[in-house]
VOGU-3710 file (C-alpha; in Angstrom, 3 decimals, decimal comma):
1> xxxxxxxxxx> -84,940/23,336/54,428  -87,196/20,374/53,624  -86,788/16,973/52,710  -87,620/17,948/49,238  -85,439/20,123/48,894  -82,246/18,717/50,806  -82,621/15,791/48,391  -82,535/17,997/45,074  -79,412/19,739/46,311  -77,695/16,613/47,389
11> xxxxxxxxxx> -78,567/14,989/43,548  -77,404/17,788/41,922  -73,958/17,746/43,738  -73,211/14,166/42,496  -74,000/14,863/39,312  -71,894/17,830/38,984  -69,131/15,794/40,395  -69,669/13,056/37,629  -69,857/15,765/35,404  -66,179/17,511/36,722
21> xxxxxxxxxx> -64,593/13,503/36,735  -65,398/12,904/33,710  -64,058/16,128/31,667  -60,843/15,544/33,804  -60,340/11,749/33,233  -57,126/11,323/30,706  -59,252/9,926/26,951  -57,780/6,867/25,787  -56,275/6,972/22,662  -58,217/5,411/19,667
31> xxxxxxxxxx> -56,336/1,670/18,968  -54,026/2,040/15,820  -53,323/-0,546/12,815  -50,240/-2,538/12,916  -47,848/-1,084/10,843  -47,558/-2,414/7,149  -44,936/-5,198/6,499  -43,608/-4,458/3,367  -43,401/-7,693/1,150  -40,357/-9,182/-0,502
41> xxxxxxxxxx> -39,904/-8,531/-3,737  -40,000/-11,197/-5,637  -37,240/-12,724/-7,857  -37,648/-12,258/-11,275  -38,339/-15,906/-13,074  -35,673/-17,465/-15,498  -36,085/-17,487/-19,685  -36,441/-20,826/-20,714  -33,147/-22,170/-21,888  -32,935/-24,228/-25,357
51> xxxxxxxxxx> -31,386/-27,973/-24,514  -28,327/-28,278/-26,339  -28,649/-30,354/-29,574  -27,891/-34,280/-29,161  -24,657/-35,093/-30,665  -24,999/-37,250/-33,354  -27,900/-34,928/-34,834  -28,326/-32,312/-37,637  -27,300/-29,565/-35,482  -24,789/-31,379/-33,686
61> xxxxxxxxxx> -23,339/-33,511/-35,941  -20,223/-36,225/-34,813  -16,606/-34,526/-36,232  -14,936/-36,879/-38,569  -11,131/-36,221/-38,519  -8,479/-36,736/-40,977  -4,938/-35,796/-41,006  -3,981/-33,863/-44,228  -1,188/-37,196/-44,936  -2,453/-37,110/-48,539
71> xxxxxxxxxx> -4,404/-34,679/-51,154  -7,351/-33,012/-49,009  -9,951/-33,438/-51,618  -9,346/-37,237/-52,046  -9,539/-37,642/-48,301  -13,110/-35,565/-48,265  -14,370/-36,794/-50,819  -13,781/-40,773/-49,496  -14,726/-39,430/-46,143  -18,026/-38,027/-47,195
81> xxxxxxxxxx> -18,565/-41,549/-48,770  -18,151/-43,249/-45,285  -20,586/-40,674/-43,452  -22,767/-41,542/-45,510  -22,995/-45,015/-44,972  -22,399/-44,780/-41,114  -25,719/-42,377/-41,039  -27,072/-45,091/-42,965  -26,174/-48,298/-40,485  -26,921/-45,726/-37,023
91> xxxxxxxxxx> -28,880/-42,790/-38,461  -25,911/-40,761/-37,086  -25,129/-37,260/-38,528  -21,296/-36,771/-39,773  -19,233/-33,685/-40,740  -16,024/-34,500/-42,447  -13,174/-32,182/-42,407  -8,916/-32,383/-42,723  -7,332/-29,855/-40,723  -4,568/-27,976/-41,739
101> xxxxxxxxxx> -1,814/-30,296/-39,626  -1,565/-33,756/-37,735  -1,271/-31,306/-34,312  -4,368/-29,276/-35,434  -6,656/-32,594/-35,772  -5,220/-33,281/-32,058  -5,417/-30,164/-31,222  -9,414/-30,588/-32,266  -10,088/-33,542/-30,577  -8,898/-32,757/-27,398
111> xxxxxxxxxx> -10,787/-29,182/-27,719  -13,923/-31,266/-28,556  -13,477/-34,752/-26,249  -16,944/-35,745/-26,738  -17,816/-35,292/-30,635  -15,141/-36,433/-32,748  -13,516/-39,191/-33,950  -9,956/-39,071/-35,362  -8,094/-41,199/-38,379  -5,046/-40,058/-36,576
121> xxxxxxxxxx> -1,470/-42,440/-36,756  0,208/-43,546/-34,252  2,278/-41,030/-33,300  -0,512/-38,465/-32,999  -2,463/-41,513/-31,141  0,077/-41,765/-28,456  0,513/-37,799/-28,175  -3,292/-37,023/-28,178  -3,686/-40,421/-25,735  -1,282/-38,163/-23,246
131> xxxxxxxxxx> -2,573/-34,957/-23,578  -5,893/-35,844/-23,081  -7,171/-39,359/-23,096  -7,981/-39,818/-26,626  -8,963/-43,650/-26,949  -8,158/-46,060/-29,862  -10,494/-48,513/-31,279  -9,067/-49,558/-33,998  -5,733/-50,209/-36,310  -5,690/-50,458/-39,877
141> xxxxxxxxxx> -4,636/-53,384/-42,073  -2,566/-52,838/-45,283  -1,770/-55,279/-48,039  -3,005/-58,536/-49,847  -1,834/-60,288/-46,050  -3,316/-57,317/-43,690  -0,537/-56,476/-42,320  -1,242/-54,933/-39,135  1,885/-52,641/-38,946  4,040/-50,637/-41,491
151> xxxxxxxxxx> 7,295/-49,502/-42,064  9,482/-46,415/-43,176  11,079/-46,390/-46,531  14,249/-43,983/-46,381  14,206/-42,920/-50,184  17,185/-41,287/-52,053  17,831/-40,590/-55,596  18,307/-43,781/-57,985  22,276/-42,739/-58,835  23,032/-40,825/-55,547
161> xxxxxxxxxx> 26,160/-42,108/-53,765  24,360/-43,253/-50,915  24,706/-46,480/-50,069  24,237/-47,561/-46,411  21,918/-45,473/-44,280  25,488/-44,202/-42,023  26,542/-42,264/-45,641  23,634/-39,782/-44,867  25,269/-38,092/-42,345  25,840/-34,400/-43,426
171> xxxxxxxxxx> 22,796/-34,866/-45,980  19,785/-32,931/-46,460  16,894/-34,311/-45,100  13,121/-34,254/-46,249  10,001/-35,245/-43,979  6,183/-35,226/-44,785  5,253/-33,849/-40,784  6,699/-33,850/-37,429  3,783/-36,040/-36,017  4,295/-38,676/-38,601
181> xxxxxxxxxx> 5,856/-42,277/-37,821  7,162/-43,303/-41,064  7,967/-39,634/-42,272  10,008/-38,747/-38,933  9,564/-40,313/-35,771  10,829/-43,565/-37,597  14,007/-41,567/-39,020  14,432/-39,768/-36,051  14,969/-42,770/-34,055  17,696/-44,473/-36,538
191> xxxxxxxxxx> 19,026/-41,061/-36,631  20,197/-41,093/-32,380  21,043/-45,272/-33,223  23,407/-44,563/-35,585  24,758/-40,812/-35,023  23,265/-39,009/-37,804  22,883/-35,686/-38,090  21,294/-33,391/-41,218  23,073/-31,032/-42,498  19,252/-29,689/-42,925
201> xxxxxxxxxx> 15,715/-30,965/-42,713  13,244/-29,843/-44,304  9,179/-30,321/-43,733  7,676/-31,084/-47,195  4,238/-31,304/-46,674  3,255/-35,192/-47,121  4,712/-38,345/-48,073  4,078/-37,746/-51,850  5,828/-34,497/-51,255  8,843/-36,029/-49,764
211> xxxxxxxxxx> 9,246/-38,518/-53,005  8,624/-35,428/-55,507  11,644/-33,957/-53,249  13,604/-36,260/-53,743  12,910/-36,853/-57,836  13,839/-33,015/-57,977  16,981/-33,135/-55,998  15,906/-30,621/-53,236  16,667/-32,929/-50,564  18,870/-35,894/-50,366
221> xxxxxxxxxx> 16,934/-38,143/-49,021  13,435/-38,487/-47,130  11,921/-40,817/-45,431  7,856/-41,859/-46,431  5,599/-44,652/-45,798  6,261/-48,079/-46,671  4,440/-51,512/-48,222  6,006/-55,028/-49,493  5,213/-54,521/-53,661  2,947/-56,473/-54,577
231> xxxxxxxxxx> 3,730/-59,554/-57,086  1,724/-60,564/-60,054  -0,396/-63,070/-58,553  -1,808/-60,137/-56,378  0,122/-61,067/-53,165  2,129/-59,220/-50,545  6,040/-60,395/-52,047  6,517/-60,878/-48,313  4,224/-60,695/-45,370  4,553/-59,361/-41,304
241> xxxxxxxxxx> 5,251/-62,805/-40,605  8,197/-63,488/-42,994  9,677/-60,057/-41,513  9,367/-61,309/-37,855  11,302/-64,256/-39,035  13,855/-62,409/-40,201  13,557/-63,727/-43,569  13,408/-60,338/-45,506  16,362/-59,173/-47,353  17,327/-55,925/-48,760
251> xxxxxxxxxx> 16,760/-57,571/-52,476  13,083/-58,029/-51,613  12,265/-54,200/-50,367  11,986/-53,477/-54,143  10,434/-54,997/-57,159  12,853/-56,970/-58,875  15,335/-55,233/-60,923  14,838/-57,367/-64,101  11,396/-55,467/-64,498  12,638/-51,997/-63,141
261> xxxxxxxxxx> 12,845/-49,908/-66,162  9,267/-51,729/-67,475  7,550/-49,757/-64,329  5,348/-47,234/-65,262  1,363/-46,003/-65,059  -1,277/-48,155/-65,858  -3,605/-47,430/-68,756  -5,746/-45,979/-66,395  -3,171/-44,466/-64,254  -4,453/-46,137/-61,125
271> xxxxxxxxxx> -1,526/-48,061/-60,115  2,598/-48,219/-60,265  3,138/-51,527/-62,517  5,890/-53,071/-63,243  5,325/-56,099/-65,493  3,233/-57,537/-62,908  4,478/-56,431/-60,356  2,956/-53,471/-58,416  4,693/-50,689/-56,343  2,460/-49,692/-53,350
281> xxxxxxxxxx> 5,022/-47,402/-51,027  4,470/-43,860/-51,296  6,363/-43,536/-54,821  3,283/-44,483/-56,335  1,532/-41,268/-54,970  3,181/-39,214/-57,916  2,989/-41,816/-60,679  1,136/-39,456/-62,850  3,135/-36,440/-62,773  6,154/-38,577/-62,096
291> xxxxxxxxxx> 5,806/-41,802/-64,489  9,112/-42,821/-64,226  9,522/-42,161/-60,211  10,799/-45,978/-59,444  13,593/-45,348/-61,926  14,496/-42,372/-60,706  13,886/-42,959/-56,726  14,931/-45,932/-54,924  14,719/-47,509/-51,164  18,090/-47,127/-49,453
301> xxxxxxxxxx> 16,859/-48,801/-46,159  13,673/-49,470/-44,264  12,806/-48,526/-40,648  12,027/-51,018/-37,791  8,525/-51,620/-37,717  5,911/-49,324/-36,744  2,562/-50,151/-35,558  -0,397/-49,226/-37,929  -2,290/-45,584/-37,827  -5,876/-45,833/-35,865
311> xxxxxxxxxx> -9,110/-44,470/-35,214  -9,842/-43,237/-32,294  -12,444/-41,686/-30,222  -12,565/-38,172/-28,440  -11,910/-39,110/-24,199  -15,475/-38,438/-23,469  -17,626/-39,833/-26,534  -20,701/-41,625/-25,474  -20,287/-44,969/-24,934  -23,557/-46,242/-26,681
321> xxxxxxxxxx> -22,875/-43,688/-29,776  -18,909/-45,488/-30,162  -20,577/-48,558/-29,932  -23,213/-48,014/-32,875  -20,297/-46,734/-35,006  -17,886/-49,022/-34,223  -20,305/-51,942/-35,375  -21,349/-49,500/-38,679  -17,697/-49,166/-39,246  -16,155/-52,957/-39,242
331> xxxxxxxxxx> -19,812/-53,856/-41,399  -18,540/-50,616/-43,820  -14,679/-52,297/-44,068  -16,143/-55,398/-45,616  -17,635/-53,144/-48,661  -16,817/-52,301/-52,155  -17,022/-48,986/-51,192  -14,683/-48,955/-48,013  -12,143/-50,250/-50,853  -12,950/-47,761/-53,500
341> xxxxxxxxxx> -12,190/-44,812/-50,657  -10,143/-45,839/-47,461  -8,611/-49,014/-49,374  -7,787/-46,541/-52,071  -3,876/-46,325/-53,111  -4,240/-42,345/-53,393  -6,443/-42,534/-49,669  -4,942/-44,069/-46,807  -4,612/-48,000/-48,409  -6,947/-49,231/-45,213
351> xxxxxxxxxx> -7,408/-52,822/-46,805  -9,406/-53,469/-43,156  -9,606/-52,560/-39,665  -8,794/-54,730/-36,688  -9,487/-53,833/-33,112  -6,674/-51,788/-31,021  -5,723/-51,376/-27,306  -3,520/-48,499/-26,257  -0,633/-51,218/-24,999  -0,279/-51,700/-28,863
361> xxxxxxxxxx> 1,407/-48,431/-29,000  3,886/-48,704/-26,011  6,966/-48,892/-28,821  5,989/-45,694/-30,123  5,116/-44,202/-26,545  8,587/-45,130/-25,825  10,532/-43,506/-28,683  8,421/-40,422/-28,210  9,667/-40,167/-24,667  13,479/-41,636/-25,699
371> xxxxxxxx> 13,316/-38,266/-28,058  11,345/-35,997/-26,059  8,547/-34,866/-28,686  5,540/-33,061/-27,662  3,088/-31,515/-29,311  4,517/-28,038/-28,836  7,370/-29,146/-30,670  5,220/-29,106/-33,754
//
């Protein structure tokens, strides 16, 4: 074999064997794509929520509160008269309303601490000031001498046997609402003094329910709110000072009794006169459908005193709001029309307001804990 030859055989060998290594040579696998992440889903995005309304506006307008102490309408319609001239002083929005009870306007103002505002007494004041940090601002004044406290007249029939307060024991009892001062906690009080006990008591409604009561001989005696009568020269016959000094006497509770049987309606039924003399105590509230009512009802005693009724503010009321109202309201006490509505003898006879702190109310405080009244016990 040649050269030539040798050299073609050997080049065909290594190419075969290139040929058999590379059919038998394991083929790499093709590179693969990462598998897919799958992506979060995402969270769905909120509805817009409306802000609530402001207090103090249309839509959320400031709850004025009145207990139902006298006719509803009289109180809503004087009420709607102050509203209207707070919105004008702070450009506040008002809503009037009475609720059916002194515990229902707590009741309110407690449910709602940081919208209303409460003509509440003090009994209901201290109670709601417990429960849940209702705040007073101020007291009211009453009488020609703003007198900044009141008392409780215990009323019986004009010819009824009773004489002292100590003959009522055994007697039938009348009362405007658990919750008032003068129309129970008052009586309640002298009641545990002096050992009486009712042979009944009965809840009447108001204070001009408790003298109509009394004129009509279903109870024997009530107690209702109480002012000094006013003498002809338009004064107080005595004032918070002379009582203090222990200068009042039993003579003086009453108008005189020379001009007694003279007392009657004035020509325009506004007021209780008596030659001069004016009755202001809650006998006047049924003059008209009772003209003779101070002739036929008289004062057997009068309660130690109790500290005026007040508004107050809900426990969370915004500070800046309370202060525009409580600037609108003493500017609104000075007016003609505070004394056509709040000064009003069929309203709640607010001559003024003066300023309140809670300490004023420690008396009552204490005979509501001495007789254990809560608010569930109305």
């Amino acid at each position: 074999m040649n050269k030539r030859s040798l050299f073609v055989l050997l080049t065909l060998i290594v190419t075969v064997s290139m040929m058999l290594s590379a059919c038998g040579a394991p083929a790499t696998p093709a590179p693969t794509e990462a598998p897919a992440t799958e992506e979060p889903t995402p969270e769905p995005t909120p509805e817009p929520t409306e802000a609530a309304p402001e207090i103090g506006t249309p839509d959320h307008p400031i709850k004025v509160l009145f207990v139902p102490s006298v006719d509803a309408q009289v109180i809503v319609a004087g009420g709607e008269v102050m509203a209207a001239a707070l919105n004008e002083a702070t450009g506040l929005t008002f809503e009037v309303s009475v609720p059916t009870s002194y515990a229902a306007t707590i009741e309110e103002m407690c449910a709602s601490p940081s919208d209303t505002m409460g003509f509440i007494p003090a009994v209901g004041y201290v109670l709601a000031n417990d429960l849940c940090g209702v705040d007073v601002a101020f007291k009211a004044l009453r009488g020609s001498s703003k007198t900044s406290v009141y008392w409780a007249a215990i009323i019986v029939a004009r010819d009824s046997e009773y004489q002292t307060f100590e003959d009522l024991d055994g007697a039938k009892f009348g009362y405007g609402s658990a919750l008032s001062g003068s129309g129970n906690l008052a009586p309640q009080g002298m009641f545990e003094q002096y050992g009486i006990t009712p042979s009944e008591s009965v809840e009447t409604g108001g204070h001009g329910q408790s003298v109509t009561a009394v004129y009509n001989g279903e109870v024997d005696f009530a107690s209702v709110f109480y002012n000094a009568p006013v003498n002809p020269e338009g004064n107080d016959a005595w004032t918070e000072a002379d009582w203090f000094a222990g200068s009042v006497t039993p003579e003086m509770w009453d108008v005189p009794a020379d001009v007694l049987d003279s007392c009657a309606p004035d020509v325009a039924a506004d007021a209780l006169i008596c030659s001069g003399w004016e009755i202001v105590d809650a006998r006047a509230l049924v003059r008209t459908e009772a003209p003779d009512v101070a002739q036929k009802v008289r004062i057997l005693t009068l309660s130690p005193e109790i500290p005026n009724d007040t508004l107050s503010f809900g426990p969370e009321f915004p500070a800046d709001l309370r202060t525009q109202i409580e600037e609108a309201l003493l500017a609104f006490s000075e007016t003609q029309e505070w004394a056509d509505t709040m000064g009003s003898r069929d309203f709640y006879n607010w001559v003024g307001i003066t300023t309140a702190t809670d300490a004023d109310y420690d008396l009552i405080r204490a005979a509501i804990k001495r007789l254990g009244l809560t608010l569930d016990d109305v």
